[in-house]
N, C-alpha and C positions, 0 to 999 in steps of 0.2 A: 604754232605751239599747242594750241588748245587741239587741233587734227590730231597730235602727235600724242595730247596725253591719253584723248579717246581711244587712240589704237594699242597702245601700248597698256591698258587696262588688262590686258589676261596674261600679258608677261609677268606680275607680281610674284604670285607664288612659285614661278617657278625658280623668278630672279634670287629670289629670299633662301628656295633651298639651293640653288649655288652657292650663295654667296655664303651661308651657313656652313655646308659640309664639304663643298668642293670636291663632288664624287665624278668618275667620268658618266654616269648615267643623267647628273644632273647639268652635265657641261654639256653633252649631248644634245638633251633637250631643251637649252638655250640659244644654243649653235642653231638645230630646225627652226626652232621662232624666227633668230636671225635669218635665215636664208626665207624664209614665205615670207618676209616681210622686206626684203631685199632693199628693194623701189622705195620704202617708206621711213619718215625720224623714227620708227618703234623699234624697225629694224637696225638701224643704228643705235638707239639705247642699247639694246639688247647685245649688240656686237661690243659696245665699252662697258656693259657689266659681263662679258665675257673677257676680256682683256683686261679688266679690273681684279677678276677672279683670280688672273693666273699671276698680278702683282703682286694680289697678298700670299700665293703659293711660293711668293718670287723665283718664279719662273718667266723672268723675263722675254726669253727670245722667242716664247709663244704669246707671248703679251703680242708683239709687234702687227701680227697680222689682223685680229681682232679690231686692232686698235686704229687700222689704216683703214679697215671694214667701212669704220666706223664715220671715219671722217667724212664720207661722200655724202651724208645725208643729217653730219652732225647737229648741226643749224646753230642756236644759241645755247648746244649743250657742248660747243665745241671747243672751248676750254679746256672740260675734263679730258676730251680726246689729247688735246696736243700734251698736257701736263702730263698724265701718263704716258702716252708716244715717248716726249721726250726723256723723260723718266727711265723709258723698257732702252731707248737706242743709249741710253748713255751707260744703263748696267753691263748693257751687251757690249760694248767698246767702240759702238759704234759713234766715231766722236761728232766727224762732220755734220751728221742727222740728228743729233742730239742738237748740236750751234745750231743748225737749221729747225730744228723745229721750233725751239724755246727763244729763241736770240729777242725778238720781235713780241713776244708775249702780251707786253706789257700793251703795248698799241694795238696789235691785234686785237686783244679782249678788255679794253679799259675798263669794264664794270666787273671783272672778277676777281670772288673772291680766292683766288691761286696763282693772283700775282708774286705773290711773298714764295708762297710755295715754288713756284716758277722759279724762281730769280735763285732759290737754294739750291735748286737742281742743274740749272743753269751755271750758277758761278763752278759748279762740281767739274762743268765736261768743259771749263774756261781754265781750271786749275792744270786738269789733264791737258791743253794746248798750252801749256806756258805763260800763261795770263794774268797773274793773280794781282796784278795791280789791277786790271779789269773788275777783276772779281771785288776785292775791296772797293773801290768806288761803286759798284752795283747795290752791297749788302748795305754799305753804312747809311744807304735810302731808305731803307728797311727795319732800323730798331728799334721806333717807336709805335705802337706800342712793344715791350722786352718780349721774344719769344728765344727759349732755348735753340730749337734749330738753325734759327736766324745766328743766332750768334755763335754756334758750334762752326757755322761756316764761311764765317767772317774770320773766328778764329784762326780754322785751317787757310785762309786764304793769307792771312797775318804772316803766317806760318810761310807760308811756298815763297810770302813776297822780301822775306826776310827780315820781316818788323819782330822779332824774337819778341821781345819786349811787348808790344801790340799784344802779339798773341796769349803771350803767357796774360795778362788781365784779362783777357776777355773768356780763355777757358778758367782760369781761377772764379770768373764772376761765374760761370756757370754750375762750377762744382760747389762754391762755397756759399752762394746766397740763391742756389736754383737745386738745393738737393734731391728732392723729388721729381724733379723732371725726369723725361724717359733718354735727355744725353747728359747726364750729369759724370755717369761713371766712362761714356765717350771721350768726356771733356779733360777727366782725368787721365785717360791715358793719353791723348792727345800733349796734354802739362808734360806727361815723364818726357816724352820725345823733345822736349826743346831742350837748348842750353843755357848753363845760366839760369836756371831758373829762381830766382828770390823766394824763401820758404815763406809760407804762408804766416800769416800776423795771429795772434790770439785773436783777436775779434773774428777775425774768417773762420777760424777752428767753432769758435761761438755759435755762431750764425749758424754754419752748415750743421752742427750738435742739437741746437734749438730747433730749427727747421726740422729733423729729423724725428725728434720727441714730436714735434707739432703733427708730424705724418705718423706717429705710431711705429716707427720703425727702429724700437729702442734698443734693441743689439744694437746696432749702426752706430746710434748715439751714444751707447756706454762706451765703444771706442774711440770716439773724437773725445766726449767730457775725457777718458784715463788722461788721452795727450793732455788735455788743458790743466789736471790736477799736476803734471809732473813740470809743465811749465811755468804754473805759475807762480808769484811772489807770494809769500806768507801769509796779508794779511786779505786774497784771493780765494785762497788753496781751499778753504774751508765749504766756503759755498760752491767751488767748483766739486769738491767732493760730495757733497750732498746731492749735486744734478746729476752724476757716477752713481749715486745709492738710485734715485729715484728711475733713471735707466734701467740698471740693471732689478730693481723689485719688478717693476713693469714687465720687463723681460720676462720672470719667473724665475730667474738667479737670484733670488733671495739668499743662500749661505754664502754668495761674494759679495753682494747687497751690506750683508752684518761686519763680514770681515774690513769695508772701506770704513764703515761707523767707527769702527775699533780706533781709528786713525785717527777721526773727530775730536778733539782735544779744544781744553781751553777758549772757549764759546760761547758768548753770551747773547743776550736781545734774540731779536728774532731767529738768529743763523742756529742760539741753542735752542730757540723752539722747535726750527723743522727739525732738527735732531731726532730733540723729542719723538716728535711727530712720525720722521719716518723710518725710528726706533720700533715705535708701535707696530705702523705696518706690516711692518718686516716679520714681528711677531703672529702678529694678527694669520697673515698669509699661511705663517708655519704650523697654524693651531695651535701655538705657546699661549695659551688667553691670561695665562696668570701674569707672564709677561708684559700683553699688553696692558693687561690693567694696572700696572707697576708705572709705567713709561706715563698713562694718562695718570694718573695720581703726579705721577714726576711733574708731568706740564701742567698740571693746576696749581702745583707751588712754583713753579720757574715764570711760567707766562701765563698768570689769572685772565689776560687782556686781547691775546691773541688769536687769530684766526684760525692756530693751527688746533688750539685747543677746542676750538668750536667744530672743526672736522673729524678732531679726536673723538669725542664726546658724541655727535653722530655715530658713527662705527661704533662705542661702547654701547650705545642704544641696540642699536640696528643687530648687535652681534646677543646682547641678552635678550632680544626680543626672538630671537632664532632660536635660541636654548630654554625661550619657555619662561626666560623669568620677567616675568611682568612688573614686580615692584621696584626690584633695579633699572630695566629699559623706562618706565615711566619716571624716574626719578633723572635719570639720564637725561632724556629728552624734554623735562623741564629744567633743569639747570645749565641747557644748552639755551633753551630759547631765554631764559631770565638774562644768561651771562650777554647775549649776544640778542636781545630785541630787534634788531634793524640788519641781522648778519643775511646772507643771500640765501641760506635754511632756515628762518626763523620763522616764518608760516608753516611748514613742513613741521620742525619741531613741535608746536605748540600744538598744530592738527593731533600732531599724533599724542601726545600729552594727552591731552581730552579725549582722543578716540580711546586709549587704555582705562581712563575711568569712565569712559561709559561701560567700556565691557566689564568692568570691576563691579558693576549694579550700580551705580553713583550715579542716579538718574540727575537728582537734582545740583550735582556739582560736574557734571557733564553740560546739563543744560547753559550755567555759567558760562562752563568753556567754551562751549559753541558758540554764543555770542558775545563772546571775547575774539573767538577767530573773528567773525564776520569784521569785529569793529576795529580790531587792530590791523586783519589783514586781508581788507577784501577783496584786492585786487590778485591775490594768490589764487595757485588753482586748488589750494583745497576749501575756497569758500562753496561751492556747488554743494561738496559732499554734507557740509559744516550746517550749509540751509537744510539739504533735507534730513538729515538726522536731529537737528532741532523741531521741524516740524515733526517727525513721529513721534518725537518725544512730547509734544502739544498734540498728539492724539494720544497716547497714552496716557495727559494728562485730565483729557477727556474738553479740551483745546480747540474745535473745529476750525471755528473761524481764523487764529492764528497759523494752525495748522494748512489751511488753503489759501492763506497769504506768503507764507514760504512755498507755498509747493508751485507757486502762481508765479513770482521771482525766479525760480527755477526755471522754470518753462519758457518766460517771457525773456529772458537776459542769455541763459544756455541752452540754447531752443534743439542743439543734436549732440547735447554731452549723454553721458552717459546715466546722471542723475535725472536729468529732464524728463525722458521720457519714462523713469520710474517717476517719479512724479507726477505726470499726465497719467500715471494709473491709480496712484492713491487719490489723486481728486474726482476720480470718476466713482469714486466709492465713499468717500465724505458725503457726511449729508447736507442738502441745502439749507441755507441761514438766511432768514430775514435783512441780519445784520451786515451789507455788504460795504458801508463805510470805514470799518475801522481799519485803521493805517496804523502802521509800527516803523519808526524813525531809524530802527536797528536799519531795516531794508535800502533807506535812502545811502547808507554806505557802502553799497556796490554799484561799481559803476558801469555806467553805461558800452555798448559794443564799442569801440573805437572804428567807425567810420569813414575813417580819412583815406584808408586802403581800398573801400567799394569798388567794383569792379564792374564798369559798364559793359555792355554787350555790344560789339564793333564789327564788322566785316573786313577782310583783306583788302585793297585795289585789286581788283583782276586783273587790271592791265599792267599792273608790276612785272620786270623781267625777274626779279628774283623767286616772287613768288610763284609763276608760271614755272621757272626752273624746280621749283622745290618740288611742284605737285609729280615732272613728269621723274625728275630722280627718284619716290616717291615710287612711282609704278615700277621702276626698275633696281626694287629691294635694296639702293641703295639711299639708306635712312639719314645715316651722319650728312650728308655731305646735305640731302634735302633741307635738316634741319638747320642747319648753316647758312644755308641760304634763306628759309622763314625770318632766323634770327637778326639776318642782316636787314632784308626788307622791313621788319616788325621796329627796329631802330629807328632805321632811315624815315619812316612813317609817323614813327612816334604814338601810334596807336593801340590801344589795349587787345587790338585782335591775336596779338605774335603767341602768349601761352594758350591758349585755346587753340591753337591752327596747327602748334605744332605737338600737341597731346591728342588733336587727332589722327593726325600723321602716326603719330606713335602706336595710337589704337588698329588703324586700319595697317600697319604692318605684325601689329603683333608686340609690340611691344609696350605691353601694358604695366609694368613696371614701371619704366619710366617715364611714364605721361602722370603715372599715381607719383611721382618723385616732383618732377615738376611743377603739378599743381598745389603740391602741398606747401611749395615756395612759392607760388604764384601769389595764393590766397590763405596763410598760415591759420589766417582765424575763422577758417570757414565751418567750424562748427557751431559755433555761436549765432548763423547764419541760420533764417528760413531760407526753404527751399527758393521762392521768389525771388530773394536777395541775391542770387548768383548765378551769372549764367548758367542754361540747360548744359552746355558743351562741359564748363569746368564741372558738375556733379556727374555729369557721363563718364568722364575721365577718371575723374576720380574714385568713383563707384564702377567698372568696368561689370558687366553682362560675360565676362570671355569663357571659353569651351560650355555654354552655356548650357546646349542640349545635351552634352554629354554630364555635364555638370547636374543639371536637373534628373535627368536620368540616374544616375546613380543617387542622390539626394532620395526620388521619390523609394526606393529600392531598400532602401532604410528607413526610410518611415523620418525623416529629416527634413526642415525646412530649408529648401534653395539658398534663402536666402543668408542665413547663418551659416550655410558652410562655404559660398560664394566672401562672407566677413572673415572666417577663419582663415581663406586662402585666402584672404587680402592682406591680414596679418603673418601669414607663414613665409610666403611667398611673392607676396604681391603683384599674382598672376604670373610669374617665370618659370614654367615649364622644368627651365635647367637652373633651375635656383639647385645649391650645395651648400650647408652648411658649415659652419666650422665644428661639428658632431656627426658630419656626413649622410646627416638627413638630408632627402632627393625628391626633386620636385615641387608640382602645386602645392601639397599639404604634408612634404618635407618629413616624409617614409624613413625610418633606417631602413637599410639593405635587410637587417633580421628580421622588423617587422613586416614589411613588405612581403617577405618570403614566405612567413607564419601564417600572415591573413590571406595570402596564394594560396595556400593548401587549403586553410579552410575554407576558401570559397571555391575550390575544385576547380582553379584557374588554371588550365593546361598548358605545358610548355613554357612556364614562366622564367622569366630571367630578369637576375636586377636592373637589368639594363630598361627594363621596358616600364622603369618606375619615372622616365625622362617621358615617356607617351602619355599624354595628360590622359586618354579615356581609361587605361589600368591606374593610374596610380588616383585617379578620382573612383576609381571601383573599389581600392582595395583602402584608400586612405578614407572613404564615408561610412566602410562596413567599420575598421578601426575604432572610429570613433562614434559609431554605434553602440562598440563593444562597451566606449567609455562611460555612454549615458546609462545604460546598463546597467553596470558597475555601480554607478551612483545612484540608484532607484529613478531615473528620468531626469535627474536634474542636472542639466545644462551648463550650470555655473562652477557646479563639481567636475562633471566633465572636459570642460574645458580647461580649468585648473591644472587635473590631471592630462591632459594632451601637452601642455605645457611643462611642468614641473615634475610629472611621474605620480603616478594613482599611489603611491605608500607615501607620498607628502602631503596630498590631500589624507588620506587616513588618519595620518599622524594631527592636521588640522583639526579635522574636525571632531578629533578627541579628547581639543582644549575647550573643554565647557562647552553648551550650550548656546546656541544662536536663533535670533528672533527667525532668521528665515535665510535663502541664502544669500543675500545681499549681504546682512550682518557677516555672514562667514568670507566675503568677496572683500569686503573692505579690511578682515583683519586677517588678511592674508600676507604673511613675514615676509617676502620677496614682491619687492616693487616689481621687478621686470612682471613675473606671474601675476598679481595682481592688474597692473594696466591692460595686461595681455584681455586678460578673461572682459573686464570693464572695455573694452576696445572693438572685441569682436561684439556683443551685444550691443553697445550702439550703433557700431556700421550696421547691424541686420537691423535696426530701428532704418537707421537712412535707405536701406533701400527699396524698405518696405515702401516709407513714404515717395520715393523719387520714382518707383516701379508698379509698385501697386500688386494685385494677386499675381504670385509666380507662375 
């Protein structure tokens, strides 16, 4: 195995662009690898990610030769061979070869993980010989733990063996409590072909409705909720109508949204608060504001108490903080956190309460607020900001020592937020005090890192089959199936090596996306984290170096630090080449087509096409000159810049010609739009972490 992953090292890139574009240039030039390496297991990788290739082309009956290539030298990757073999001879009609290659699976390869897989493919060419009681006693080995596939073809096997009944439950389970799966709408049509079929129960309509909403797929679900409003009994119909409106507002059918409310009659307690509530919305969405603010006046006399009122009230904040008016959004956002102290916004409400009388000049009933956030709510994420803005305000008060007691808190509790290391700047400019004693009690209520998640630093077994498996799948670009196999051994082991091993897997194929997804679940609280405190592997990962020189290069070309635009494309993109947005921004730093085109011309970039905004060296060319353009715009400042990369340089304009700001931090924290605000706060700390983790670019 370890012969086999050394030889098959220079097969990667070209495994990856097969398997990626599937051109015959690059089929080509996997096919040669295969043949010089004939005699050798590289040479066999290389012929199953060539017959791999042609399954996801499903182009089965050229699968087969690859794939038989394959097997003289398959060794312990010889699973994948037979699963797909079997697989291509069973597309192709070939039934005997299919029974014959798969039949045996399970014994043959006792440690794989494609036994299950086997056994679906397998029961497939058992239905086709007449078998399907075969097939049913094979599958019903199989369903724990639940997988859709599994049970699609237990179903059809239900199905052949004449268990009508059988069958219909088990494609029902799959349609009605497995909506998102990738055979759910299989399963359904599988249901219509039986007879007899029992109509499905209001709970299943439920279920598969909820599920639905849970996936975001609220069209879907505003047609299951219409069924369940027409089925159901009276004192039902109401809240089923309401899950109808919040589908279809979700959707952006708001004027059917209004038209189901119309229907909402006679409703009290909580059923007339979502009313209410998603009375407002609906207005809200439409830019009817006077409306909404009718609905939220409605729900403060109908429901003083309820939660819906406390989301109302948020959104009446959030919406006159957009339009500029400060005295209303501030009045808003403390009668939210008053009504609701303990509600899941009420750190958020009160922050921003006090964040508006600070900007109001109310230094000293700002300072108040601020340590009323810390004390009431310090375990919230707006204690960071809450500290250092009370400490400037204890430099302003002419305050040192308090002032480097919070800024010290900051540093030492949120050591890579984004207030931290503006903090580590204002203490380097405070002047030294004799007085290094004094302690403030306020501080003692913020708590400590929570610990319990630490991450020690582990190695693999090398002599694991799965792992071995994983490295050489691994070289031959085929990523999922490696990481599947990490994942299995990293269980089976029980040790902390499994998300590190396989985020570098991720890295060294290029998929730096989601090794950055990964670790962010691995170790959620790693910012609170010194560098020391977490493995080198997980800050690698999660900080990725990727098209670096290309990356630096265009960086130094603009007069740009590396590092910051290396943060911004971890924010845009998170390293995806082929990231697309849902604004059909393209690429690492997520170009429109017009802009891309605009800053092409300007920089005299020949022969351009939108296409070539997917090539990370152009679209790092033309996306750093871009945003070049933006610091520009902003007389150098960075925070404006980024703002505007984000939200469009006439929202920044519009901003910052509400009053006056201490500096642009002050202008970053009262920026109207959360998403834009975190964004700009997000890329300036990652270019903090990589400075620290990398040192001069």
């Amino acid at each position: 195995m370890l012969q086999a992953f050394v030889a098959s090292a220079s097969l990667r890139p070209m495994a990856q662009q097969l398997l990626q574009d599937r051109s015959l240039p690059a089929y080509a030039g996997v096919e040669a690898y295969a043949r010089a390496h004939a005699k050798e297991d590289a040479g066999a990788l290389a012929w199953l990610v060539v017959g791999y290739a042609r399954v996801l082309d499903h182009d089965y009956a050229r699968a087969i030769d690859p794939l038989n290539r394959a097997k003289v030298h398959a060794g312990d990757l010889g699973d994948y061979v037979d699963y797909y073999l079997g697989t291509a001879y069973q597309q192709t009609g070939r039934r005997a070869e299919a029974l014959a290659t798969l039949a045996d699976f399970a014994r043959t390869h006792p440690d794989s993980l494609l036994v299950r897989d086997a056994h679906v493919s397998y029961s497939g060419a058992l239905l086709l010989e007449g078998q399907a009681a075969e097939a049913v006693t094979l599958l019903e080995q199989d369903r724990v733990p639940v997988r859709s596939d599994v049970e699609l073809a237990l179903g059809r096997a239900y199905a052949a063996a004449g268990q009508s009944a059988k069958a219909a439950e088990t494609f029902q389970n799959i349609y009605y409590t497995m909506p998102g799966s990738a055979d759910a709408d299989t399963a359904y049509a599988e249901l219509k072909k039986l007879p007899s079929v029992p109509p499905p129960t209001f709970i299943q309509i439920k279920t598969r409705a909820d599920g639905l909403m849970n996936r975001k797929r609220y069209a879907e679900a505003a047609d299951e909720y219409r069924s369940l409003v027409n089925e159901a009994s009276p004192d039902v119909r109401p809240v089923m109508q309401l899950s109808l409106v919040e589908a279809l507002h979700r959707s952006g059918r708001n004027h059917d949204a209004k038209l189901v409310l119309a229907l909402v009659s006679g409703v009290g307690g909580d059923v007339n608060a979502h009313r209410l509530y998603l009375l407002g919305q609906v207005a809200f969405a439409t830019s009817d504001n006077d409306a909404f603010y009718r609905t939220v006046d409605e729900l403060r006399q109908a429901a003083p108490t309820s939660p819906w009122l406390e989301q109302a009230l948020l959104s009446a904040a959030n919406l006159h903080l957009v339009h500029h008016e400060y005295d209303q959004a501030l009045d808003a956002f403390r009668e939210a956190q008053q009504r609701f102290p303990t509600g899941a916004r009420a750190s958020y409400m009160h922050w921003k309460a006090a964040w508006l009388v600070l900007r109001q000049g109310r230094n000293a009933e700002a300072e108040k607020a601020f340590e009323e956030q810390i004390a009431l709510y310090a375990s919230g994420s707006e204690t960071p900001a809450a500290l250092y803005w009370r400490a400037r305000l204890a430099e302003e008060d002419n305050q040192p020592i308090m002032a480097r007691a919070f800024y010290q808190k900051i540093s030492d509790r949120y050591r890579n937020f984004y207030y931290a290391e503006l903090a580590r700047q204002r203490l380097k400019h405070l002047p030294a005090t004799a007085d290094a004693t004094t302690t403030y009690a306020l501080l003692d209520h913020v708590p400590p890192i929570d610990s319990t998640g630490k991450v020690a630093d582990s190695e693999p077994p090398s002599d694991e089959l799965h792992v071995q498996k994983a490295e050489l799948l691994g070289n031959g670009g085929l990523v999922d199936f490696a990481v599947r196999e990490l994942q299995a051994a990293a269980a089976a082991d029980g040790g902390s090596w499994g998300p590190a091993e396989t985020a570098q897997l991720y890295d060294e194929t290029g998929h730096y996306d989601q090794a950055i997804e990964l670790m962010k679940h691995s170790a959620p609280n790693y910012f609170a984290l010194d560098i020391p405190d977490l493995p080198r592997k997980y800050w690698e990962a999660l900080f990725p170096k990727a098209y670096w020189s290309d990356l630096k290069r265009s960086s130094a070309a603009n007069g740009l630090d590396p590092y910051l635009v290396a943060s911004l494309i971890r924010q845009e993109s998170e390293f995806n080449p082929n990231a697309v947005s849902r604004a059909n921004a393209v690429g690492l730093m997520q170009l429109l087509p017009k802009t891309g085109k605009a800053v092409a011309r300007e920089v005299k970039l020949k022969r351009y096409t939108a296409s070539q905004l997917y090539t990370p060296a152009v679209n790092l060319q033309l996306g750093t000159r871009y945003f070049r353009g933006m610091v520009d715009r902003f007389g150098g400042s960075f925070e404006y810049a980024l703002a505007a990369y984000n939200a469009g340089s006439d929202r920044v304009e519009e901003w910052l010609g509400q009053g006056k700001y201490r500096d642009p931090q002050e202008f970053v924290e009262s920026i109207p739009f959360t998403e834009t605000r975190e964004y700009v706060q997000a890329i300036l700390r990652n270019a903090s972490v990589y400075k620290q983790l990398y040192g001069t670019p």
